[in-house]
C-alpha positions in Angstrom: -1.8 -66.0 -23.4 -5.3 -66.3 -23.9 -5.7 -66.1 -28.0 -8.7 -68.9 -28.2 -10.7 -66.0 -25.9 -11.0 -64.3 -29.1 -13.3 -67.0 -31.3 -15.2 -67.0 -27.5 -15.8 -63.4 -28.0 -16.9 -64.1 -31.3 -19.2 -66.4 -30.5 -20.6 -64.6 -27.8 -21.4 -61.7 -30.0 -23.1 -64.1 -32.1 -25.7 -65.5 -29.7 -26.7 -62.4 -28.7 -27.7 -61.4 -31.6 -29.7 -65.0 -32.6 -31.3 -64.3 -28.6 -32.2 -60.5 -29.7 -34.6 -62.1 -32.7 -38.0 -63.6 -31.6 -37.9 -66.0 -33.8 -35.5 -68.0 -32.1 -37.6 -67.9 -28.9 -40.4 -69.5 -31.0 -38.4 -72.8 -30.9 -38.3 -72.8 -26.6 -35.5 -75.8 -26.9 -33.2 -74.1 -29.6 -33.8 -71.0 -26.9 -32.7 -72.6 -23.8 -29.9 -73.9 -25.1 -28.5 -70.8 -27.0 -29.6 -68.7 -23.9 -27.4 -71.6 -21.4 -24.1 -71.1 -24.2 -24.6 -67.5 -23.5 -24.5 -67.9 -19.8 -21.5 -70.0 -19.6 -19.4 -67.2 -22.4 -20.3 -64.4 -20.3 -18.5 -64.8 -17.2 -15.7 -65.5 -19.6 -16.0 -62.4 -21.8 -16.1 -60.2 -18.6 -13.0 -61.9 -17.4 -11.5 -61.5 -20.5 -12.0 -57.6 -20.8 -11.1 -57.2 -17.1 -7.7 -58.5 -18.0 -7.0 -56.6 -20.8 -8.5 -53.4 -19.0 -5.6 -54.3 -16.5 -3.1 -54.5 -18.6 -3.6 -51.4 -20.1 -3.7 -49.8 -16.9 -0.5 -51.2 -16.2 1.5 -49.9 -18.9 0.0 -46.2 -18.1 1.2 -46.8 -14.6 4.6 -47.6 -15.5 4.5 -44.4 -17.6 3.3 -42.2 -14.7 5.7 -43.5 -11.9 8.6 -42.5 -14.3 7.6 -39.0 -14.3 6.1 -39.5 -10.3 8.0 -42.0 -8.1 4.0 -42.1 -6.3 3.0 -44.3 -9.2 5.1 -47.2 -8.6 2.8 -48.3 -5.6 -0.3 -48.5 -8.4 1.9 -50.6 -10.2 2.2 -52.8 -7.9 -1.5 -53.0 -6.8 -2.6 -53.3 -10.2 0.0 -56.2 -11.2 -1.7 -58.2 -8.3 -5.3 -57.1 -9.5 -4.7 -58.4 -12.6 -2.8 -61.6 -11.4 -5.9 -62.8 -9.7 -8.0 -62.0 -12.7 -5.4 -64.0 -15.1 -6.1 -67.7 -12.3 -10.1 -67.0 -12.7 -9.5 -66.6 -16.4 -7.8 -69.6 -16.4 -9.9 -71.5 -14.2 -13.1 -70.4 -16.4 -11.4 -72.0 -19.5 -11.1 -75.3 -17.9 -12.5 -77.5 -20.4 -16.3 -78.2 -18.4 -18.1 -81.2 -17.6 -21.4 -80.7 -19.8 -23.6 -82.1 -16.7 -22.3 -80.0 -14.0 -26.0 -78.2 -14.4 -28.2 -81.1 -14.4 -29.8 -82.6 -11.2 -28.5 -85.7 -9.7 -30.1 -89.1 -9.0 -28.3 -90.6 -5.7 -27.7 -93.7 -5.2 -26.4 -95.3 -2.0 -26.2 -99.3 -1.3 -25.0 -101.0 2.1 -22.3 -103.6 0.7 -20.1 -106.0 3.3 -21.1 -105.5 6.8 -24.5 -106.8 7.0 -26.5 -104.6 9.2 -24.3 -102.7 10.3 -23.5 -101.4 6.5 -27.0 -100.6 6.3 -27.2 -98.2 9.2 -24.0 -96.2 7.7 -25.9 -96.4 4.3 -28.8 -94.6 6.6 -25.8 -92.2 8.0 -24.7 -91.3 4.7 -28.7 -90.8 3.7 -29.3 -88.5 5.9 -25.3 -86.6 5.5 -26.4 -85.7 1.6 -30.3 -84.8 3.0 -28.7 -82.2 5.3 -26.3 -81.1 2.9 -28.8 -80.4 0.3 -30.9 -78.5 2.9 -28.1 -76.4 3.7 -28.2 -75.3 0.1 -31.3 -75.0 -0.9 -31.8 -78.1 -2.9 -34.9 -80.5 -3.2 -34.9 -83.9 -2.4 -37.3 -86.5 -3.2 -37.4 -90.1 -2.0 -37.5 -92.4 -5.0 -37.5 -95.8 -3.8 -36.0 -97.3 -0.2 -35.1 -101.1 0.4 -34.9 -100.4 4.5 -33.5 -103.0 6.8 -34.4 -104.7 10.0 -32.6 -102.6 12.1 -33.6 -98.6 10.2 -30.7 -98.5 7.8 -31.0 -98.8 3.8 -30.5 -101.9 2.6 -30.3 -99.7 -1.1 -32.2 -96.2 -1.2 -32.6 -93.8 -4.4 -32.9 -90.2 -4.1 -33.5 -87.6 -6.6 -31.4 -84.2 -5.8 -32.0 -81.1 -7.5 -32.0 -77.3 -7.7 -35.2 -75.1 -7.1 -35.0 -73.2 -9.7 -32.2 -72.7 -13.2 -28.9 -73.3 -11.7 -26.4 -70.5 -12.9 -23.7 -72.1 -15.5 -21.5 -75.1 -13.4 -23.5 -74.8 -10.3 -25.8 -77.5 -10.4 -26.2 -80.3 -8.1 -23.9 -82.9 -10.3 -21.2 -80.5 -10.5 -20.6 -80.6 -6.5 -22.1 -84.4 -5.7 -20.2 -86.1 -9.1 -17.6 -86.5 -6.5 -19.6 -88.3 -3.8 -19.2 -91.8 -5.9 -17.5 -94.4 -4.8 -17.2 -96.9 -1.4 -17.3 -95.2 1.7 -16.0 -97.6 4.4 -16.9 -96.5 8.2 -14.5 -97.9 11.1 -16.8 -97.4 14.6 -18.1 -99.9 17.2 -21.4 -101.1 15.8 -24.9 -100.8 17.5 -25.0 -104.5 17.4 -21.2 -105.2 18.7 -21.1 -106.1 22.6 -17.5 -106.3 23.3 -16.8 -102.6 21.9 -14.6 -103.9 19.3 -14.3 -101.5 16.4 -15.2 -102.8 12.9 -15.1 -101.4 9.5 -18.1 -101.7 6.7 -18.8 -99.8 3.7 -21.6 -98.7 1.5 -21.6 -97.7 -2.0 -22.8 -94.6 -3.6 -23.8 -94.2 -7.0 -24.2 -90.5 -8.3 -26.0 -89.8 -11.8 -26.7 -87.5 -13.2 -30.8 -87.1 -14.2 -31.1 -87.6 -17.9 -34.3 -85.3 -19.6 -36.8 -87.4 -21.6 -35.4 -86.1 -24.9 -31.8 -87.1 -23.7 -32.2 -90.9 -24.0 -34.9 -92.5 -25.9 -36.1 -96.1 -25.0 -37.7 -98.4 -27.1 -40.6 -100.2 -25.1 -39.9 -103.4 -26.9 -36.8 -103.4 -25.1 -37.8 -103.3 -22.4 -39.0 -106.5 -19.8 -41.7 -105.7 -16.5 -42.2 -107.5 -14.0 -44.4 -107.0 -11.1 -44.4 -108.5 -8.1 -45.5 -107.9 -4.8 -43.9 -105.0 -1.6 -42.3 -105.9 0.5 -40.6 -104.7 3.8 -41.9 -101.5 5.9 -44.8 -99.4 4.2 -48.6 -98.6 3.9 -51.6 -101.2 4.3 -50.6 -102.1 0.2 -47.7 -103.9 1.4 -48.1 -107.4 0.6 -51.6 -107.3 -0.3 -51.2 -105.9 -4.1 -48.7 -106.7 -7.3 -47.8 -102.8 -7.2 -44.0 -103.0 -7.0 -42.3 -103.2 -10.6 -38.8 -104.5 -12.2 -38.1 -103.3 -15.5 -35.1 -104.9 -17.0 -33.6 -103.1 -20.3 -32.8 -105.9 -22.3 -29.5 -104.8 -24.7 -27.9 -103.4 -21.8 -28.9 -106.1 -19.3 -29.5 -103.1 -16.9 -32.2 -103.6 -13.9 -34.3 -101.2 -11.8 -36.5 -101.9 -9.4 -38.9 -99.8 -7.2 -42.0 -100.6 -4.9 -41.3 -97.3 -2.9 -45.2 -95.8 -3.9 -48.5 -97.3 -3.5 -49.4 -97.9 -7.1 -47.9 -100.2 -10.0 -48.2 -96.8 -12.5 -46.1 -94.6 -10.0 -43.4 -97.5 -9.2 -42.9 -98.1 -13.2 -42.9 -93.9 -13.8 -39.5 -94.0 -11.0 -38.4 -97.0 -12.5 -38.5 -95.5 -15.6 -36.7 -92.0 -14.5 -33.7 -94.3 -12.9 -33.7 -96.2 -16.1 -33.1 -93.2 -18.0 -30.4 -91.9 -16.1 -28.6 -95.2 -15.7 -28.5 -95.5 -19.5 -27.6 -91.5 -19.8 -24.3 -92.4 -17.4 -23.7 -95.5 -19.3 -23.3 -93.7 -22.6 -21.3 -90.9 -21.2 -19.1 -93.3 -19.6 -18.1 -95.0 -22.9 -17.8 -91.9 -24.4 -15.6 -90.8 -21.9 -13.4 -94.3 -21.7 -10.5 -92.5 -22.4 -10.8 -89.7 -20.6 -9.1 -89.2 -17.2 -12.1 -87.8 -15.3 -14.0 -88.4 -11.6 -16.6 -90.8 -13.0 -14.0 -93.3 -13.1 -13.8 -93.6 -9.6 -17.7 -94.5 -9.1 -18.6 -97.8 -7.7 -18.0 -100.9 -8.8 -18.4 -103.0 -6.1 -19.3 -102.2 -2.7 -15.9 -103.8 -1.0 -14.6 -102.7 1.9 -10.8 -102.4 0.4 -11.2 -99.9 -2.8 -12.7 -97.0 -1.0 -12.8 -93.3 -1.9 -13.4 -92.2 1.9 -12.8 -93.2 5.5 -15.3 -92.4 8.4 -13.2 -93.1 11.6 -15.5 -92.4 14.4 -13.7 -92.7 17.4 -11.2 -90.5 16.0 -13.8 -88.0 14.4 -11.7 -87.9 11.8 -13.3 -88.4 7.7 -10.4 -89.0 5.2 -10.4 -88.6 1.2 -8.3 -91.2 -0.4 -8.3 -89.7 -3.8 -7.1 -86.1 -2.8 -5.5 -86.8 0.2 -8.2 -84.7 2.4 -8.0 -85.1 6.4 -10.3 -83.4 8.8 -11.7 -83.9 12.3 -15.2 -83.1 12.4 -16.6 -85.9 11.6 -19.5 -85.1 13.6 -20.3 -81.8 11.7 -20.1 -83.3 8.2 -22.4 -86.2 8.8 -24.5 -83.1 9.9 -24.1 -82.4 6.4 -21.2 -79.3 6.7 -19.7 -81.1 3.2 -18.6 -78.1 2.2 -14.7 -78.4 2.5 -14.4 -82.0 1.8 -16.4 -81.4 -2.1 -14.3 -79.0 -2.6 -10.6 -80.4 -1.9 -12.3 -82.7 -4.8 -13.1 -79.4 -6.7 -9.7 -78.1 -6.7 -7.9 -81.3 -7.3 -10.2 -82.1 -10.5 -9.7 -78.5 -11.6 -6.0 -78.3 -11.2 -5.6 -81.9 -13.4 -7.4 -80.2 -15.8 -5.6 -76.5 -15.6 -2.5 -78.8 -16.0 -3.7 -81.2 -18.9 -4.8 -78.0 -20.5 -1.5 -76.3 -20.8 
């Protein structure tokens, strides 16, 4: 059932003996990533061993309970033991996306709506600030367009783990799902007839691309610089700090005027940049492959959306996995928990089932 377990175990056997040998530790890049292959194997391995420990155990079981009757219930117990071990086996050989360990750059833009689209984009801020607090992760403010009113007319944020996320636990591997339009349905702030409309907001996930990942040519690149605008410091319209840097063969453009000096503004433009173009070229690679990054944003329009937030039924919906709940109070408090993973199990049982 599980023969390709066998070159794993091969392989696994391998890098621990290239990771035994300080020489390899001399070259810290060849290290981290043999050491990070040897992370994700080992879970596997275990599994592995646990299953055919069971099995074993099994067949003396049957053995016994023909002599002793008492036997047969061990059977039993151990045939369910080693059922459960045979689905996390299985789920662990799930072919992996290769960023589910790297940190995430968030995105989130208010779309049709006007200002009220820009106070849900500030609601849905604030959703993915608690629910990295909840677990431990860092945020950062990159850069933040806000609106008259205190929404986000666009905002960036950069999401990450505090420390070396263990193998498929990383921030992309729960927010990659988070992408899309998100279309709210409430009475606005602004609405003085209490009539209920519905906006949306787009969110754009990436995942944060390391310097050596994607290499850009400074020739290619166009900045501009021009002056802040909108709430801030005493810099604000007194000083060219704000940057646009437009990548020329791609045509893509990032802007930030979030910090107080041009350097700082062109370092965050830069780090977006770079992840942009990381998505872009996983994206083609991944044309025709049916995966979640399909489902990211691609314009912010209020009738291809990937959730519903109905607030005066408190209900949030999943389009995409057919997810219903009614706390929608607790989850904009950041409690994302059960809604990630009905996207979790969904992506993983298309893959269990495109594996076999």
């Amino acid at each position: 059932m599980f023969e390709a377990v066998e070159e794993l175990i091969g392989e696994h056997a391998d890098l621990e003996r290239r990771l035994a040998d300080p020489a390899v530790h001399a070259d810290q890049a060849t290290a981290r990533k043999l050491s990070k292959r040897y992370a994700e194997l080992t879970p596997i391995i275990a599994a592995y061993h646990s299953w055919k420990q069971y099995g074993e155990d099994i067949e003396t079981a049957r053995e016994l309970a023909q002599e002793d009757p008492e036997f047969a219930a061990e059977v039993k117990e151990l045939t369910a033991a080693r059922e459960a071990v045979t689905e996390r086996l299985r789920l662990l050989l799930v072919p992996r996306d290769p960023s589910d360990d790297k940190d995430v750059i968030l995105e989130i833009k208010a779309g049709e709506g006007g200002d009220e689209s820009a106070l849900f984009a500030g609601d849905l801020l604030r959703m993915y600030l608690r629910y990295a607090e909840r677990l431990g992760w860092k945020t950062e403010l990159i850069d933040a367009n806000e609106s008259d009113l205190g929404g986000y007319k666009d905002v960036s944020v950069a999401v990450k783990t505090k420390g070396n996320a263990e193998p498929g636990t990383g921030v992309w591997a729960r927010l990659k799902y988070e992408g899309g339009v998100h279309r709210v349905q409430r009475v606005p702030a602004t609405e003085s007839q209490g009539r209920i409309h519905t906006s949306a907001a787009g969110v754009l996930v990436l995942p944060e691309a390391e310097d050596v990942e994607v290499e850009i040519n400074p020739n290619e690149l166009r900045i501009d610089v021009y002056r802040s605008s909108g709430p801030g410091g005493q810099s604000v319209n007194t000083t060219d700090s704000a940057v646009r840097i437009t990548h020329l063969p791609t045509g893509i453009v990032v802007s930030c005027q979030n910090e107080k000096s041009q350097l700082q503004n062109k370092d965050q433009a830069l780090r977006i940049l770079r992840a942009r173009l990381l998505a872009a070229a996983q994206e083609e690679a991944d044309k025709e492959a049916s995966d979640a990054r399909r489902s990211q944003v691609r314009t912010v329009d209020r009738s291809e959306r990937v959730r519903t937030y109905n607030f005066p039924e408190n209900r949030i919906s999943d389009h995409r996995v057919g997810f219903k709940a009614y706390n929608l109070d607790q989850v904009l408090d950041g409690e994302l928990d059960a809604v990630i993973q009905a996207c979790v199990d969904a992506d993983s049982a298309a893959k269990l089932a495109a594996a076999q």
